[in-house]
Steps between C-alpha positions, in 0.01 A plus 500: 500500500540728188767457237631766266401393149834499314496467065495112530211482731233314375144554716192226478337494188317272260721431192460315232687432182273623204504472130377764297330400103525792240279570206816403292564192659747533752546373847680742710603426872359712822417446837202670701510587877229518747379601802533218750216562703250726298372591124752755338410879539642594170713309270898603325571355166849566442624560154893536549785639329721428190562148505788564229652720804428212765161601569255232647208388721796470792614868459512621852239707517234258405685230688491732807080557424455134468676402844353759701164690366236221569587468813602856620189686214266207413571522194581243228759530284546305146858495329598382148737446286416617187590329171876379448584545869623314763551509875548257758090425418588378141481630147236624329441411121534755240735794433575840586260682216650891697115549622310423175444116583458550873182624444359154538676456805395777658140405383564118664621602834187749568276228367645242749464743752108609363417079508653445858253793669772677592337848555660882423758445285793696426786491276847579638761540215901573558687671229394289206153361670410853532497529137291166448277652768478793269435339232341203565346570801137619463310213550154552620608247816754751593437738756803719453874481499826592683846589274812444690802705294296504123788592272190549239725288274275309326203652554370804267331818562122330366560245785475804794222644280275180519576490938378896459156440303491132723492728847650145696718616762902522447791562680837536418777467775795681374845420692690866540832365322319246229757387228188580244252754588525731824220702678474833284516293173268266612262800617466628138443182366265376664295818526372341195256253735344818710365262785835308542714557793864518490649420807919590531672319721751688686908309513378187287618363189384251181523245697382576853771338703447585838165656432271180418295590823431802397393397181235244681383763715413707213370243295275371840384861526318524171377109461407407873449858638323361809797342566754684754830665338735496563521093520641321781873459537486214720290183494367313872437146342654240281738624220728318239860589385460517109847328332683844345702289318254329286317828459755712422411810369660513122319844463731644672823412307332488169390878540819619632704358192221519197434917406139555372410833340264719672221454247458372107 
């Protein structure tokens, strides 16, 4: 009998706790999910917003693509917590450097991901990921990368001109009432990458409440696009109830009180 998959359902997977080593010596905190019952068709590593706004590894999105994407996509999906942050997974060593710093972890989570054969991998950055994906995120292991909400913040102009002359896929998902950067905006500015495709998303917002399945469907469609979209709602098999009180969302609350300009 199926059963609606609800925002703490938590499908089969492989998890494990992971540690991720940076070239600047650092041990940052993650976890990696796997298919169950087969090798990974493509593989998510998450880069996730400002963690001086309550961003983290647990920010719903990601937590949502953890519990339910190797099971429903067969796809494996690696989360992190880059350095100075902490979740219900731990702290990570280090300090916020505002995306100078980060470099090396962006550079140890698709390394981790390169060692453990995990095949096709993409980056998926929210708000301030999307500018470490930017510009940190042309590694020759990485097959291309997803941007949920970039405020282009941190990231500079030379960063969209290296993903231009690079030719590696990119898409932007742009919610219709961002707090940051909205569709026509983000249209000119990113017209400065010729190949990338920006996506708006009609009725969402910076932080995709309500809309994290249409995120995943989107995300599915250009990682695993032998895989059916959009993804089942319901789930015929065993399923866990994830505890919403130990991973409480602080994104949420953090964003709504803490104003970020639009750009630098």
């Amino acid at each position: 009998m199926s059963s609606p998959i609800r925002a703490n359902s938590i499908l089969p997977a492989h998890r494990e706790d992971i540690e991720l080593a940076t070239a600047d010596g650092l041990t940052l905190v993650g976890e990696l999910a796997r298919p169950l019952d087969r090798d990974p068709v493509a593989t998510l590593v998450c880069l996730h917003p400002l963690p001086t706004h309550g961003g983290m590894m647990d920010s719903h999105v990601f937590r949502k693509a953890a519990w339910r994407l190797p099971a429903l996509a067969g796809i494996a999906v690696l989360r992190f917590n880059s350095r100075g942050t902490s979740s219900v997974r731990g702290t990570s060593e280090g300090t916020f450097s505002a995306g100078v710093d980060e470099r090396y972890d962006v550079a140890a989570a698709v390394e981790y991901a390169e060692f453990a054969d995990l095949p096709n991998i993409w980056l998926l950055g929210w708000s301030f990921g999307t500018d470490l994906t930017l510009m940190h995120g042309l590694e020759p292991a990485v097959a291309g990368a997803i941007l949920l909400s970039p405020p282009l913040r941190y990231s500079q102009p030379e960063h969209l001109k290296e993903w231009a002359a690079d030719g590696k896929p990119l898409t932007a998902l742009i919610p219709e009432f961002d707090d940051y950067l909205r569709p026509a905006e983000a249209i000119e500015r990113f017209a400065a990458v010729p190949h990338a495709e920006v996506v708006p998303m009609a009725g969402a917002k910076h932080l995709w409440v309500g809309d994290a399945e249409k995120v995943l469907d989107q995300v599915v469609q250009r990682v695993a696009p032998g895989v059916e979209v959009p993804l089942p709602r319901t789930w015929d098999g065993p399923m866990e109830t994830g505890d919403m009180n130990a991973y409480a969302d602080r994104t949420v609350a953090a964003f709504s009180d803490v104003p970020m300009p639009k750009t630098d």
